[in-house]
C-alpha angles and dihedrals in degrees: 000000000000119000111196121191147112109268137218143196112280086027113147142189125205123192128193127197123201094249097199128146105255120185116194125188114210137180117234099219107186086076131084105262110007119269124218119223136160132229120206119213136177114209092307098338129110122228121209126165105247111239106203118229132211129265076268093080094208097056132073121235104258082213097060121116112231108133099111133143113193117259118204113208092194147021103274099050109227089035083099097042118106124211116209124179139184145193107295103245116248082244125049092216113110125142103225093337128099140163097250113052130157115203118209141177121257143161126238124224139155107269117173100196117196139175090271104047113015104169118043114277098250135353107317124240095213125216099217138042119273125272141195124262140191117235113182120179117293094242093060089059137081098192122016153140120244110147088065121200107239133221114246087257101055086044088057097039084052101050098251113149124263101280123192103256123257126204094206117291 
C-alpha cells in the first residue's frame, strides 16, 4: 500500500497484519517422484521446530528430537494448532525459546533425510501416537525443520494428492 501525504512531526503509521495459523502443503520437485511436505506460518512468520546444538555452536545435538511428520487432528489442518506468547524478554538473547510459539501436533517416525532426498518420498504411516511440539519462528532458530513430512491424513485434509504410503524412510 502507498500512503501519500505530506507528513509532520508526531505522524505514525500502524500497521496491522492478519496473525492467523496457515498451514501449506508443497511438492518438493527436485525429487523423483515428488515429495509432499507442510510448512506452518503464523500471520508472516515462518515456523520451524528448533533442533538444539551442542556447546560446539556449528553442530546439532545428535540427541535432539526432530523426526516428525504433521499430523492433522481434523479436517482443516492448523484448526487444531495453539499460539502462546510470552513477554519479550529485555535481551534478545534465548537458546530454542522465544516469546511467540505455536504448538502443534505431529508423529514421529525414523527419517533418515540425505542430499539426494531430503524430505520422504510420499505422505508417512507413523508408528506412535501423536505428540505436541513446539514451533518458534525460523529466524530464532540455528538448525531446524521447517518443510515437515506429513502423515497420509493430513496430505489428504490438506488437499494433497493420494500419495503411496510410506512407513519412514
Amino acid at each position: 500500500m502507498r500512503v501519500e501525504r505530506t507528513w509532520k512531526a508526531g505522524d505514525a503509521v500502524r500497521l496491522q497484519f492478519p496473525m492467523a495459523i496457515q498451514v501449506a502443503a508443497g511438492l518438493d520437485k527436485n525429487v523423483t517422484p515428488p515429495a509432499p511436505y507442510a510448512t506452518v506460518s503464523y500471520g508472516p512468520l515462518l515456523m520451524a521446530l528448533p533442533i538444539a546444538d551442542t556447546t560446539d555452536p556449528n553442530t546439532r545435538d545428535p540427541n535432539a528430537k526432530w523426526q516428525y511428520a504433521l499430523e492433522s487432528e481434523g479436517e482443516k489442518p492448523g484448526a487444531d494448532m495453539m499460539v502462546e506468547r510470552g513477554a519479550m524478554p529485555a535481551r534478545w538473547d534465548w537458546p530454542l525459546a522465544s516469546p511467540l510459539q505455536v504448538q502443534v501436533r505431529a508423529a514421529a517416525f525414523d527419517w533418515g533425510p540425505t542430499a539426494k532426498q531430503p524430505l520422504p518420498s510420499a505422505a508417512v504411516v507413523p508408528p506412535g501416537a501423536p505428540e505436541k511440539i513446539t514451533l518458534i519462528p525460523y529466524g530464532c532458530t540455528k538448525f531446524r525443520v521447517s518443510m515437515f513430512p506429513v502423515t497420509e491424513r493430513t496430505w489428504k485434509a490438506l488437499g494433497g494428492p493420494k500419495p503411496a504410503p510410506a512407513t519412514g524412510k
